[in-house]
N, C-alpha and C positions, 0 to 999 in steps of 0.2 A: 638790679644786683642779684636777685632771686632766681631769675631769668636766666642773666649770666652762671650763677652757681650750677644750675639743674642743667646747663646744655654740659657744662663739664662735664659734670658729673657723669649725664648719659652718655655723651662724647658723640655726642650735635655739633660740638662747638668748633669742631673740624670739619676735613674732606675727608674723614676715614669712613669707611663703609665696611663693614665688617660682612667677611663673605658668609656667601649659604651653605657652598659646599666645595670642597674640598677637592685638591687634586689628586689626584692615585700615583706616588713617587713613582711606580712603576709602569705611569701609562704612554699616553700621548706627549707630556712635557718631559719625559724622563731624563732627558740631558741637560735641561734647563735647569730644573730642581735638582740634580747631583752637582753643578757648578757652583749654584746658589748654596746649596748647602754645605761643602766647603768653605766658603769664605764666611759663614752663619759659624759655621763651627770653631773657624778664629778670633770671631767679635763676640759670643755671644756664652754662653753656660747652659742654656735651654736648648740647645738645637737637636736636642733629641725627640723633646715635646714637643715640635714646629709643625704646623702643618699647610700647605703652600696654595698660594693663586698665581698664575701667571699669565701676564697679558703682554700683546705684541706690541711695541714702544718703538716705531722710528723702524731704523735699520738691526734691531736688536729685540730684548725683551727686557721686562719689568717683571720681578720675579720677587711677591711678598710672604716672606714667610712669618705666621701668627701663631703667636706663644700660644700655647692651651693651658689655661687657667681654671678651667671647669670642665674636665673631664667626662662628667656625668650628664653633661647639657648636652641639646641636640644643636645644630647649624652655629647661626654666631654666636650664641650665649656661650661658646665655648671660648669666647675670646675676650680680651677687654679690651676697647674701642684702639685704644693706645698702648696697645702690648704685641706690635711688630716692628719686622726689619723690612727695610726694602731695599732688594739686591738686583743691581742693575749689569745686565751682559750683553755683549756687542753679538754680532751676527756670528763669530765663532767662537760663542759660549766665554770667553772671558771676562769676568767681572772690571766693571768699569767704574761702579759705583756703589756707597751704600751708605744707609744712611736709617739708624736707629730711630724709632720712633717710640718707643718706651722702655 
């Protein structure tokens, strides 16, 4: 039971891996994270504070954007294990899917 408690808590208890670093809105994913964050901006109240990882999924991409809850922290401590969205887009940038994760 204690065991169970503490992976919660650190959020072990999932497949969430909280990233190291961060994409540049304005870099290499730039299209992906303006699509993604449209549709963040309809589901969500944070999507100012978001900050994105984007990885290539199939015929499309997989595109998560993570609340920043700790501003002041460096890599993932700026996140909480369970405090993203994950927004899913087909090969020409339309979201397909999405799917709250805290």
């Amino acid at each position: 039971m204690i065991v169970l408690f503490f992976s919660l808590l650190t959020g072990c208890g999932g497949n969430a891996v909280r990233m190291e670093q961060a994409e540049n809105p304005q870099g290499r994913y730039r299209e992906q994270i303006a699509a993604a964050k449209r549709l963040l901006e309809q589901q969500e109240q944070w999507a100012d504070r978001a900050e994105w990882e984007v990885l290539k999924s199939g015929n499309g991409w997989k595109v998560i954007a993570w609340r920043i809850e700790h501003p002041e922290a460096k890599g993932p401590n700026r996140y909480l294990p369970w405090g993203y969205s994950v927004i899913e887009l087909d090969s020409g940038m339309v979201a397909v899917g999405y799917q709250r994760k805290g």
